[in-house]
C-alpha positions in Angstrom: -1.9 20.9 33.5 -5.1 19.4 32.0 -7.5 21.7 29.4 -10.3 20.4 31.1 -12.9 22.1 33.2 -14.6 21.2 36.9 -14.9 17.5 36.9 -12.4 16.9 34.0 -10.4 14.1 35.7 -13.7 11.7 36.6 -14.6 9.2 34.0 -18.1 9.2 33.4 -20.2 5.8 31.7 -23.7 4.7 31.6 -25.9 5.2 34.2 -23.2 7.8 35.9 -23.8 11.0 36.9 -23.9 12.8 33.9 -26.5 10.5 32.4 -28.7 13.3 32.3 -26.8 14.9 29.6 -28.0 12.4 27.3 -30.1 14.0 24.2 -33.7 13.0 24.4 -33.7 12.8 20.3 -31.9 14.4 17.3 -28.3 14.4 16.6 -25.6 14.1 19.8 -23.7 17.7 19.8 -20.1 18.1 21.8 -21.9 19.6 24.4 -24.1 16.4 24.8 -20.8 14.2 25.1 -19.1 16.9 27.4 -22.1 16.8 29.9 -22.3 12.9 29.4 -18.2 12.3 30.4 -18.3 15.1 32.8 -15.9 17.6 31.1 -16.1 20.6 29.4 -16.0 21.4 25.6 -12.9 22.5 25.4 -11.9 18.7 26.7 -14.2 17.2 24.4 -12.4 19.0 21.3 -9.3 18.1 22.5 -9.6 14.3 22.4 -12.0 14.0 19.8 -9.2 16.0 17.5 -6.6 14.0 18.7 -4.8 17.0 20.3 -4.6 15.8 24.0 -1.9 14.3 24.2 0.3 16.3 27.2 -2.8 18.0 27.8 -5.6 16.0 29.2 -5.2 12.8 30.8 -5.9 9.3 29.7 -8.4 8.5 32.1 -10.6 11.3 30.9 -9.7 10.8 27.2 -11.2 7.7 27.8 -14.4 9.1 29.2 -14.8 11.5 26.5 -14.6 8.5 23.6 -16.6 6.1 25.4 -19.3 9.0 25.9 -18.9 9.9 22.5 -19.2 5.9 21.3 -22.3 5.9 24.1 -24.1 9.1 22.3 -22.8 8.4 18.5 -21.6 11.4 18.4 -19.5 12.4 15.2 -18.1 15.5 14.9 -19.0 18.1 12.2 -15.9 17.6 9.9 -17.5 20.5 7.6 -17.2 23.0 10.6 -13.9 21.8 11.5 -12.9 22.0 8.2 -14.0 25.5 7.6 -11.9 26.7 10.6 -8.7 24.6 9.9 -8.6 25.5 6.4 -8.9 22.0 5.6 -10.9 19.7 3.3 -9.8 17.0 5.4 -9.8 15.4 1.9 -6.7 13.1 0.8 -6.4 11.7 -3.5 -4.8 8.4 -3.7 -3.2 8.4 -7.4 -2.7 4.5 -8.1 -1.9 2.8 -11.9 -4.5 0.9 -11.6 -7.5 -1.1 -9.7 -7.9 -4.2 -11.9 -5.7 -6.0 -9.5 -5.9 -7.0 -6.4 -2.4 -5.1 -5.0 -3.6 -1.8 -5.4 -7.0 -2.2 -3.7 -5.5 -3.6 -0.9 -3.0 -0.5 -0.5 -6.1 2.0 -1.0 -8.1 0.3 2.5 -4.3 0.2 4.3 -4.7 4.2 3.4 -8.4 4.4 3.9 -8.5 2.5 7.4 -5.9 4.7 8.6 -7.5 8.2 7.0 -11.2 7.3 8.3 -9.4 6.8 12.4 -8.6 10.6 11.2 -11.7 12.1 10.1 -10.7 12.4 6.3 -11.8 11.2 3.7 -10.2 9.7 0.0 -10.4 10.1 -3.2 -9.1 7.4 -5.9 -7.7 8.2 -9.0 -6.8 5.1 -11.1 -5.3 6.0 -14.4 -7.8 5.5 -17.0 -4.8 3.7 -18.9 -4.1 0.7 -16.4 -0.6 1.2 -16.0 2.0 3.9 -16.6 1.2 7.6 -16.7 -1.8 8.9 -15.1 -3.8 12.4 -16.5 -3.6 15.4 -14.4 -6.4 15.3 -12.3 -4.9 18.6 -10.0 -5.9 21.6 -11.8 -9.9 20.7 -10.8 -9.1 18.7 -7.5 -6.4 20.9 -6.0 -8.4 23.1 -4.2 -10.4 20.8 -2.3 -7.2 18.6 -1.9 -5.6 18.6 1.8 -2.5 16.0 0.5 -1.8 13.7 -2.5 -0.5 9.5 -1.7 0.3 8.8 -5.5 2.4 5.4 -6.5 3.6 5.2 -10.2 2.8 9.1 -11.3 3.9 11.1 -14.2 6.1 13.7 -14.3 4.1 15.9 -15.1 1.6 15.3 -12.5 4.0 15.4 -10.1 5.1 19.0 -11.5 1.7 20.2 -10.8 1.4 18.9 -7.0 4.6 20.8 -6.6 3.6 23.9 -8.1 0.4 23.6 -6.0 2.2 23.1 -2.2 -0.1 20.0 -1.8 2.0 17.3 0.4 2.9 14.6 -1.4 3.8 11.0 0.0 4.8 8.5 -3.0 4.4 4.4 -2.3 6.8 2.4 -4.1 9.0 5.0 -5.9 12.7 6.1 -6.5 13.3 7.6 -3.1 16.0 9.7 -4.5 12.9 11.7 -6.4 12.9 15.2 -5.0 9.6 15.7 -6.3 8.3 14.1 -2.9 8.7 14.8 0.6 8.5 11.3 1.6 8.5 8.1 0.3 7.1 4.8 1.0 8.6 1.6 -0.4 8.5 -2.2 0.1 12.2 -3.6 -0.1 11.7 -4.9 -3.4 15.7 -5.6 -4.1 15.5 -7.9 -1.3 12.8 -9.3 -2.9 14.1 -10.3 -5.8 17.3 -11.4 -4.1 15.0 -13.7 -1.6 13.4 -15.7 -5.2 17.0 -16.0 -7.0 18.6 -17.6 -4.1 15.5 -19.9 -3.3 15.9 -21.4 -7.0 20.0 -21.2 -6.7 19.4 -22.6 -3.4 17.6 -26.2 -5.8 20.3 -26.0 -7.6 18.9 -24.0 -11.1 21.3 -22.2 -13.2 19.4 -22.0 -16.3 16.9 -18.8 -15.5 14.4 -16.6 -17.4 13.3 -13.4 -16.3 9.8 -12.6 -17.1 9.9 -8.4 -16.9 7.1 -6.3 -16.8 7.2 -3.9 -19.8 6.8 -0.7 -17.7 9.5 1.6 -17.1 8.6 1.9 -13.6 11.2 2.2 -10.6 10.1 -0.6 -8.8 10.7 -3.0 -11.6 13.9 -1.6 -12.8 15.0 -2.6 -9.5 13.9 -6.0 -9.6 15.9 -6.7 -12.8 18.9 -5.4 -11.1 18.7 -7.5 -8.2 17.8 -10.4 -10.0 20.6 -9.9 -12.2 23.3 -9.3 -9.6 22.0 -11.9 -7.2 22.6 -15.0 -10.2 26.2 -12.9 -11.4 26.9 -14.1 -7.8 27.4 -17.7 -8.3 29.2 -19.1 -10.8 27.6 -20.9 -14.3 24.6 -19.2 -14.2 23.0 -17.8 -17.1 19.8 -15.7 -16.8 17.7 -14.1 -19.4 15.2 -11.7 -20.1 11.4 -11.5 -22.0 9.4 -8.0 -21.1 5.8 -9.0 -21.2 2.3 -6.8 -20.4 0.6 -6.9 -17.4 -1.9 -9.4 -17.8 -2.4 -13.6 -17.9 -2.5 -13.3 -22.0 0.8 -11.3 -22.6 2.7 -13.3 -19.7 1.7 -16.5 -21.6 2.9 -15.4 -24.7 6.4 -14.4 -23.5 6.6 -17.7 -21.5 6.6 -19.6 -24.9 8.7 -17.7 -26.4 11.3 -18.2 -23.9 10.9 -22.1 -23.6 10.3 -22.5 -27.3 13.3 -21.0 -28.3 16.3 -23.3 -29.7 18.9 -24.1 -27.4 19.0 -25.3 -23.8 15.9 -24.5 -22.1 15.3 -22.6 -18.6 14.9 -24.6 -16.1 13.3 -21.6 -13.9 11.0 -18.7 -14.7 10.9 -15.5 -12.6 8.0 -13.4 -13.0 7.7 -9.3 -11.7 4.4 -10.4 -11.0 1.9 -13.1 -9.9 -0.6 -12.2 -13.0 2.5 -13.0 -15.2 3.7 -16.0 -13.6 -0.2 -16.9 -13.9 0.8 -16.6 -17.5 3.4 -18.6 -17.5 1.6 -21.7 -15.6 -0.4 -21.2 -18.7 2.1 -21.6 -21.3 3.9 -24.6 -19.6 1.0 -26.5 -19.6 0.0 -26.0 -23.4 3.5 -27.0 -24.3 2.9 -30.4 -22.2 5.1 -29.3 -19.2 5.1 -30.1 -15.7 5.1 -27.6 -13.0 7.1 -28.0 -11.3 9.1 -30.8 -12.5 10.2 -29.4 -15.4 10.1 -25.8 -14.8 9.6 -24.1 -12.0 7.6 -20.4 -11.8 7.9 -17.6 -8.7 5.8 -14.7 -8.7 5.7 -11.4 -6.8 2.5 -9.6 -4.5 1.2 -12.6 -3.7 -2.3 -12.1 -4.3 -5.1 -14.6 -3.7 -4.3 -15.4 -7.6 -1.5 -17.5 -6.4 -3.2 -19.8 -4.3 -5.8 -20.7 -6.5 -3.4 -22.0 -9.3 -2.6 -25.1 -9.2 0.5 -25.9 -8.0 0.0 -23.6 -5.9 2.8 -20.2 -6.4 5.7 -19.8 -5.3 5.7 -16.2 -4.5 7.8 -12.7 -3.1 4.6 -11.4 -0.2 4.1 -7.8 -0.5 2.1 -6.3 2.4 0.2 -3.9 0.2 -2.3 -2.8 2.9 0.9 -1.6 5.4 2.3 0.3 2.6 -1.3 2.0 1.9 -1.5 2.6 5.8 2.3 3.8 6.0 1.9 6.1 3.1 -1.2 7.5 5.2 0.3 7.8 8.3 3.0 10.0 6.5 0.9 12.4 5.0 -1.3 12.8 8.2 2.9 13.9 8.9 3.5 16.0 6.8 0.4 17.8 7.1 0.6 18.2 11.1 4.1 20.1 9.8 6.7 17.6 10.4 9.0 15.7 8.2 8.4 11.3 8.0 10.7 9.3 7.9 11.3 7.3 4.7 9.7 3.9 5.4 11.1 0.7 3.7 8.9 -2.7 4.5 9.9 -6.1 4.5 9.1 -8.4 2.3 8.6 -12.6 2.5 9.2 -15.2 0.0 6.4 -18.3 0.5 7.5 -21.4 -0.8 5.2 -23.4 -2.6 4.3 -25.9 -5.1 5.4 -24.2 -8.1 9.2 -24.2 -7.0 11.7 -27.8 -7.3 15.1 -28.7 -8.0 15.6 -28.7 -11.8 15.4 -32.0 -14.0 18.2 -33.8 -14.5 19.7 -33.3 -17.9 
């Protein structure tokens, strides 16, 4: 049975007969958009806070938005929040924002929080990568839930301690510490870029690795590894390098500057390091990619404006800012997500060949 009062079925637009509800000037109320669509307030509360599901039907949910969208009508989220309990305030913990990946997964999360009525607040560590500062003992009460991706322990301890919900992105999902996770199937990732290159027929393979002791990379060495133990004469080794162009450049040349037979492939965690190595090869007067080939990972915008053109495993970093979103909004309603695991898509470009002939 529908929440709505006398008239609470009829869909009301321009020009119909509620028109007279309009406000003559100031700020729309609910009452404004009740009298406009022809329901009552009740109604209007109902669909404007997403709670009418089973209770009002779609024909007048539809009435009450477009009236709302007619008016520009926005609800008082400070009222609302007063009587909920809630800040309607989210903090998205990420390593870092000086690349690309991470900005894109903060507007998955924000695009999805603002259809909500809450707002974010970012945290980047101040360090770039690896652990980030408590920021909980002066945010946590004006903190409805936490999304954080690449958090320390301790931080984690004191989001616990605290009852905040807390949705990690690309994290051990075996972590108790959250109550849900969201990850990109990075294993398959690194499975899809070993078999493209075993696929051209290299054997000879380095493994650029980010130096961060990180969950998300220690599973891309593993895959990597036990996708080339698959196929026989293989030999694959491995450089740790920084995150940036500078330090990915500098383990490059170690690796092909070293004595013995030279890599004929090199597999970077990252398209900033494989960036890095497109660098080195060139300074040492090799061809990409007919004398080495180069695959990245995220495939930022960076790897379509090296030339060749890279190789690359596709993360969709705005679905898992959006996914992790959608499960705190979850969690907070009082349910339990689901752990979500999205695919992931090697592109194929220019940086990628069969190996020279020796």
């Amino acid at each position: 049975m529908s929440a709505a009062g006398p008239g609470a079925g009829a869909a009301a637009g321009p020009g119909g007969p509620a028109a007279a509800g309009r406000p003559v000037a100031g700020r729309a109320t609910s009452r404004d958009v009740a009298r406009l669509a022809g329901v009552s307030q009740a109604t209007v509360s109902l669909v404007l806070g997403e709670k009418w599901p089973g209770r009002v039907s779609e024909r007048t949910v539809e009435a009450v938005r477009a009236a709302a969208r007619d008016l520009g009508y926005r609800p008082n989220l400070a009222a609302r929040s007063l009587r909920l309990g809630r800040t309607r305030t989210v903090l998205m913990v990420v390593p870092a924002l000086t690349t690309e990946f991470f900005a894109r997964v903060y507007t998955g999360a924000e695009r999805v929080a603002a259809d909500h009525g809450f707002g974010m607040v970012l945290y980047p560590s101040p360090e770039g990568v690896g652990p980030a500062r408590d920021p909980f003992d002066s945010a946590r009460a004006s903190l409805d839930g936490v999304i954080a991706s690449s958090m320390a322990a301790d931080a984690l301890a004191a989001v616990r301690g605290g009852g905040l919900p807390l949705v990690m992105l690309d994290s051990d999902p075996d972590d108790a510490a959250a109550a849900a996770t969201v990850n990109l199937d990075i294993a398959d990732g690194a499975r899809q870029a070993a078999g493209h290159l075993l696929a051209l027929g290299h054997r000879r393979v380095a493994h650029l690795a980010a130096a961060v002791d990180s969950w998300t990379f220690q599973v891309r060495a593993r895959a990597l590894a036990e996708a080339m133990d698959e196929v026989p004469g293989t030999a694959l080794g491995t450089e740790p390098a920084g995150l940036t162009v500078e330090e990915g450049r500098r383990a490059a040349e170690r690796v092909l500057t070293r004595p013995g037979p030279r890599p004929t492939a090199l597999v970077c965690d990252d398209d900033i390091l494989a960036a890095g190595a497109c660098k080195a090869a060139r300074r040492l007067g090799l061809r990409i990619p007919d004398d080495i080939s180069v695959t990245g990972f995220d495939d930022l915008a960076l790897a379509t404006a090296v030339e060749p053109e890279l190789t690359t495993v596709r993360l969709p970093a705005e679905a898992v800012g959006a996914a992790g979103m959608r499960a705190l909004m979850t969690l907070m309603d009082g349910e339990t997500p689901r752990d979500t695991v999205l695919p992931v898509e090697l592109i194929p470009r220019g940086s990628t060949a069969p190996p020279p002939r020796s």
